[in-house]
C-alpha positions in Angstrom: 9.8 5.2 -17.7 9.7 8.7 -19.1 7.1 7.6 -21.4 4.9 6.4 -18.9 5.7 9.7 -16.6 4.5 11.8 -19.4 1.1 10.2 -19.5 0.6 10.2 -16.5 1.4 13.7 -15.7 -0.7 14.7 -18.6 -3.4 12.6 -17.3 -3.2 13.6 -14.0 -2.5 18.0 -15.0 -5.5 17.8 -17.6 -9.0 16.8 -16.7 -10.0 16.6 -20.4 -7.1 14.2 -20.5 -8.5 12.3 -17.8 -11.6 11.9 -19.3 -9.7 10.4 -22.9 -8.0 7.6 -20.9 -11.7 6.7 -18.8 -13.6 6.7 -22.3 -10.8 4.6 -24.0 -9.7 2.4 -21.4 -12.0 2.7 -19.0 -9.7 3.0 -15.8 -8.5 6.0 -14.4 -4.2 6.5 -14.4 -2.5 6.1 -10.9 -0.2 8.3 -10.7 3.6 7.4 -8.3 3.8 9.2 -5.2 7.5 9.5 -4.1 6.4 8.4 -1.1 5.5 4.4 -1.7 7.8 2.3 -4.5 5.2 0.1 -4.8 2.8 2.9 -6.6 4.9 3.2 -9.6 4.9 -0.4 -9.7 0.9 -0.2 -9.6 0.5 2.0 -12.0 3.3 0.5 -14.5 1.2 -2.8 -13.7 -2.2 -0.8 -14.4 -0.7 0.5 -17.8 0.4 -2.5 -19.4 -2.9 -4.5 -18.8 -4.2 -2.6 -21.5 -4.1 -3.5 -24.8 -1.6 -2.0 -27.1 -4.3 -0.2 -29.0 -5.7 1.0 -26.4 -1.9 2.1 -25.1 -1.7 3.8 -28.8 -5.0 5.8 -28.6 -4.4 7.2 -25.6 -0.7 8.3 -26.4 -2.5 9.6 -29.3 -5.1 11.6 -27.5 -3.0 12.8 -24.9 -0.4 14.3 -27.1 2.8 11.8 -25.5 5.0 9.7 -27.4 3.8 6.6 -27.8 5.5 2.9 -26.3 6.8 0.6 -28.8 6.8 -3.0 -28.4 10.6 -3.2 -27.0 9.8 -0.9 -24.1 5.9 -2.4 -23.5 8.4 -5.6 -23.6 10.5 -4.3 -20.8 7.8 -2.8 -18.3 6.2 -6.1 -18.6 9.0 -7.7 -17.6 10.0 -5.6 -15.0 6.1 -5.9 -13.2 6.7 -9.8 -13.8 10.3 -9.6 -11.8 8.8 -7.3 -9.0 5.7 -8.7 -8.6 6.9 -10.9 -5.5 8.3 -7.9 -4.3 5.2 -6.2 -4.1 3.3 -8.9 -2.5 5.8 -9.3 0.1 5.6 -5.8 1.2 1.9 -5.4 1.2 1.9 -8.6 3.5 4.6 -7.5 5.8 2.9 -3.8 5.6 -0.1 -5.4 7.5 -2.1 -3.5 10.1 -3.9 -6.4 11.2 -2.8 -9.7 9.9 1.2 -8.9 10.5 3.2 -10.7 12.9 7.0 -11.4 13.4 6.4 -15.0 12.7 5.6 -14.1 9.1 9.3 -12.1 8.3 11.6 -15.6 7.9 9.1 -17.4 5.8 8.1 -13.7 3.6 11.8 -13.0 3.2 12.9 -17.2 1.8 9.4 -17.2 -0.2 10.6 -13.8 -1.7 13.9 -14.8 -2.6 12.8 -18.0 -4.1 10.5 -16.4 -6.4 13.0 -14.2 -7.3 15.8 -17.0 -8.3 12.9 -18.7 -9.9 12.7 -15.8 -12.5 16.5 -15.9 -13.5 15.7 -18.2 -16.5 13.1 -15.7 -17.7 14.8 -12.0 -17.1 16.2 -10.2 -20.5 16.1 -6.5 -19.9 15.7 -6.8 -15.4 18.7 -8.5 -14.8 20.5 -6.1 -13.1 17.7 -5.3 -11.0 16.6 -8.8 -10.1 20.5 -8.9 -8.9 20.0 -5.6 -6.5 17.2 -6.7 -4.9 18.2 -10.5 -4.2 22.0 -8.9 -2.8 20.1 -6.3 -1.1 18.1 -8.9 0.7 21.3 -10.9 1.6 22.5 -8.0 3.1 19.6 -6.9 5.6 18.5 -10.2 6.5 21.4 -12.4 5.5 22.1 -13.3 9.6 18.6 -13.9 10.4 18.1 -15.8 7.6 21.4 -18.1 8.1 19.9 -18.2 12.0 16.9 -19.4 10.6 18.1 -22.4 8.5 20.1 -23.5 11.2 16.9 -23.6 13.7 15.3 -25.3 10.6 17.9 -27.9 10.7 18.2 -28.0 14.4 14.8 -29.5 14.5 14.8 -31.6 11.8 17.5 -33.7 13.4 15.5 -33.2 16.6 12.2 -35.1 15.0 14.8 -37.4 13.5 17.0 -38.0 16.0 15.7 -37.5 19.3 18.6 -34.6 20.2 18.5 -31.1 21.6 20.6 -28.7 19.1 
């Protein structure tokens, strides 16, 4: 991650440097806000869609240390885990198209995604682990609440009872 911060403050301090990473990549660097999680996410995501000799010229012209394959290895990875992350948010972040009714179903979609990933994880173990407990924690009652009401009516249709 330090790798990637150098670039892009170097990019983002240096106009000149700017300009190097348009005319090789053609894309200008995001650079993370404290702010938002998600924009280190997007620009880690923005970085590694280039190709890794476009990643090595513009190390080169900007003066940083360049990414070798272990750590372009890793911060693939680690878009790949939190991808579903990111999507979630951006859909429960809605101004316009948000509604209560879409929390349950985000928050069981998310985690499903992210036990789907387990078989594939080498370096983002631990933080595929944080982010599935930390999920369990907030909405581990409504979620619980919500597979009983899922139940509940499924014996209803079946059944003909009132839970």
């Amino acid at each position: 991650m330090g790798k990637c911060a150098s670039s892009w403050n170097k990019a983002h301090r240096s106009s000149a440097a700017a300009e190097a990473v348009q005319d090789i990549a053609n894309m200008r660097v995001s650079v993370p806000c404290v702010t938002r999680w998600s924009s280190e996410y997007l620009a880690i995501s923005k970085l590694i869609r280039l190709t890794e000799d476009q990643l090595c010229d513009i190390c080169g012209r900007l003066g940083v240390p360049r990414l070798h394959i272990h750590e372009i290895t890793f911060l693939r990875e680690y878009v790949s885990v939190l991808q579903p992350l990111a999507q979630s948010i951006d859909l429960l972040q809605g101004e316009k198209k948000c509604y209560l009714g879409f929390l349950s179903p985000t928050i069981l979609s998310l985690k499903s995604k992210l036990s789907e990933k387990w078989p594939h994880v080498t370096y983002t173990a631990n933080i595929l682990t944080a982010v599935i407990e930390a999920l369990d924690n907030r909405f581990g009652a409504m979620l619980s609440s919500h597979e009983t009401n899922f139940t509940c009516v499924g014996s209803l249709r079946k059944k003909k009872r009132i839970c």
